[in-house]
Each structure stands twice: as C-alpha cells, then as structure tokens.
C-alpha positions as CSV (number, residue, x, y, z in Angstrom):
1,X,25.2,44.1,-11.0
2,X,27.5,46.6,-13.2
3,X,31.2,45.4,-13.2
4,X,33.5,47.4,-10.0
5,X,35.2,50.4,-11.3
6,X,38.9,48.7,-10.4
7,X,37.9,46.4,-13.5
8,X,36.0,49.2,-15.7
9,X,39.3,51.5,-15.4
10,X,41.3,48.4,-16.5
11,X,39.6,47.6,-19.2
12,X,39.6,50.9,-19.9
13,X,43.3,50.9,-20.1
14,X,44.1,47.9,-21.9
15,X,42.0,49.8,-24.4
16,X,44.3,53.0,-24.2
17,X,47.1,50.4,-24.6
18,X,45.8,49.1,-27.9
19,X,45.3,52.6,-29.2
20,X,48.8,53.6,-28.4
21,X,49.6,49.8,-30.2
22,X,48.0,51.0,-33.4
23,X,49.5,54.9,-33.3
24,X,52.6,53.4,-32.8
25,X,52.3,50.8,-36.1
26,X,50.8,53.7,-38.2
27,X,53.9,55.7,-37.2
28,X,56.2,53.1,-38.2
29,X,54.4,52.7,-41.6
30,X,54.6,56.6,-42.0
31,X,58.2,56.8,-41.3
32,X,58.9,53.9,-43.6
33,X,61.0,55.2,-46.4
34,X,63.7,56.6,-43.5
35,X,63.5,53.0,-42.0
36,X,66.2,51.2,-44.8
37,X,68.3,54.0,-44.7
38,X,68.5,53.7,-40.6
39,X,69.3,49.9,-41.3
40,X,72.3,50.6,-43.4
41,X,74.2,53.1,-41.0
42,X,73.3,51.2,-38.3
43,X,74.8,48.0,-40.0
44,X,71.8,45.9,-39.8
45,X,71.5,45.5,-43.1
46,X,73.3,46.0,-46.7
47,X,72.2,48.6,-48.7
48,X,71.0,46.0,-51.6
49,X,69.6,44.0,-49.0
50,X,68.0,47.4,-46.9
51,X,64.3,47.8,-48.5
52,X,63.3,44.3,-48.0
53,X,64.7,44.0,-44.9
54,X,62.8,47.0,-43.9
55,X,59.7,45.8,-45.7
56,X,60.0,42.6,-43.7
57,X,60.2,44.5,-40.1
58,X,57.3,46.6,-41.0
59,X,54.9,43.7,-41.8
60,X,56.2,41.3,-38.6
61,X,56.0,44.1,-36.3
62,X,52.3,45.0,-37.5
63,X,51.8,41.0,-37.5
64,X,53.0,41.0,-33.6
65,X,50.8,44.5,-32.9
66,X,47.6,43.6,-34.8
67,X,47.4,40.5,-32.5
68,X,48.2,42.5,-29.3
69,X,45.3,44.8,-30.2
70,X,42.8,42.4,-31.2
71,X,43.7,40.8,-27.8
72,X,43.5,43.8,-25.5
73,X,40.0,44.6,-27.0
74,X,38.7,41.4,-27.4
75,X,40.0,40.4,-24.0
76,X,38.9,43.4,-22.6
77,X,34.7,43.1,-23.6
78,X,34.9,39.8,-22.8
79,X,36.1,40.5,-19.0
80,X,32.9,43.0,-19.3
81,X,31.0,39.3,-19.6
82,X,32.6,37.9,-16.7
83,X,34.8,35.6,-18.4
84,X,37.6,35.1,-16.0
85,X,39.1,33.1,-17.7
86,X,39.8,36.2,-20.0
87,X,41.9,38.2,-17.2
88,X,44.4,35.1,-17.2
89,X,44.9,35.0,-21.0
90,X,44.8,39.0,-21.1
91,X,47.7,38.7,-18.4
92,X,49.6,36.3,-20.1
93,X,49.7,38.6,-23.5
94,X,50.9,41.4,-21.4
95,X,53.7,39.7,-19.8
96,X,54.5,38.6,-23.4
97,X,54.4,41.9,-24.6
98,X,56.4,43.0,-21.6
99,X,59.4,40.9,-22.3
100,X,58.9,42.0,-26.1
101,X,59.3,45.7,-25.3
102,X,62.3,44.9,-22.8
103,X,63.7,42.6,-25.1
104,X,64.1,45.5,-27.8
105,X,66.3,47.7,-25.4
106,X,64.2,50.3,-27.0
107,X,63.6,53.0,-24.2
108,X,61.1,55.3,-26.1
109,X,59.1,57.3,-24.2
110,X,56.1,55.6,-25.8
111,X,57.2,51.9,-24.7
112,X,57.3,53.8,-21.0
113,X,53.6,55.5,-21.3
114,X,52.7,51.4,-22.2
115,X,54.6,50.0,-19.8
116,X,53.1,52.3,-17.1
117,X,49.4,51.7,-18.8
118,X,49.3,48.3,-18.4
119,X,51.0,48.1,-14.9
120,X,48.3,50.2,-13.6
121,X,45.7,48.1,-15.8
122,X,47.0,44.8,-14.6
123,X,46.8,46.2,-10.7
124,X,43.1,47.3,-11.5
125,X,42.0,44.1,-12.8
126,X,43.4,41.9,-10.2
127,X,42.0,43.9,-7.2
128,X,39.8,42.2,-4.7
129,X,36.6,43.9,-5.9
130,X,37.4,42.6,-9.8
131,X,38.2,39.1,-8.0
132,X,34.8,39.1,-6.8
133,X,33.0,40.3,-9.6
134,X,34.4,38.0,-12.4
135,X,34.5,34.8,-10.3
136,X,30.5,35.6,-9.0
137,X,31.2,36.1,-5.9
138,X,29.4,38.7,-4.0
139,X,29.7,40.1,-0.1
C-alpha cells in the first residue's frame, strides 16, 4: 500500500524546508564580506575582533543548518519506510528549530515561509490517515 497523501505532502515539505535551509546558508556565505562590517555598527563586535567573529557565525550557523537538513531529508525517506519512530524525532528537530528561529527575533520573511512550511508539514504528518499508515494499521 503507497503511503496517504497527508504524509507524501509532508514529507514533501519538510523537503521544501531543507531547500529553503540550504538557500538561506548559501546566502549567508554570499553575503559574507558585508557580515563583519554589520557586526561593528551594530556593536556586536570590535572592528579588530569583527572578521573572526563573523567567520565564527558563518561556520556555527552552517553547523546548526547542515544538521537540520540532513534531518528533514533523512527523516523524511525514512517516514516513506514506515519508521514511526522517525515522525517523533522529525518533530522534535522542528520544535527545536522553532524555538531557534524565535529565539533570533529575526522576523525575515524567509523564517515566516519556514515557519508556515513546517506548520503545514507537521499537521500533514500527524493526520489520522499518516497515523494509520506508519503505525500499520489499516481500516
């Protein structure tokens, strides 16, 4: 029996959510040279101090995102193989990365697409018919 669409679109999202995750850290490394300059007027940092501090954000926040992504789509396929176990550690990593992105204060419209994504996606996969499927039971 294929999985129920509730879960395939959830998946499905949690997947969108992981390519927004990676666009996101590419941007960041694009804009990386205006990044120590931002630190210093917005007193975060001291110019000596500015470059590595900015070096340091950019490699902890691609740390934090490479381990949301390989979550999402590792996650993701497995909840495909009726792990359901999966849905409960998927859940937890968005719920962390839900107080992360409230944590910031940061109220980009990106954060808002994501937080909107994985609402929807975390709906989807606990719907009665994804129940069902991942725990094997059938009616």
């Amino acid at each position: 029996m294929d999985s129920p669409r509730p879960l395939r679109y959830a998946v499905v999202l949690w997947w969108v959510v992981a390519l927004v995750l990676v666009g996101q850290t590419a941007l960041m490394w694009v804009g990386r040279g205006d990044l120590a300059g931002r630190l210093v007027e917005q007193g975060q940092a001291a110019p000596a101090d500015a470059v590595g501090r900015a070096q340091q954000l950019l490699l902890v926040n691609t740390g934090i995102a490479a381990v949301l992504v390989a979550a999402y789509l590792v996650l993701g396929a497995l909840m495909f193989r009726r792990r359901a176990w999966a849905r409960g550690v998927l859940s937890g990593f968005a719920v962390v990365h839900l107080l992360m992105l409230l944590g910031t204060g940061a109220v980009l419209s990106v954060n808002v697409i994501v937080l909107i994504l994985g609402a929807a996606a975390a709906v989807l996969m606990w719907r009665r018919p994804s129940t069902d499927w991942l725990t094997g039971e059938h009616g």
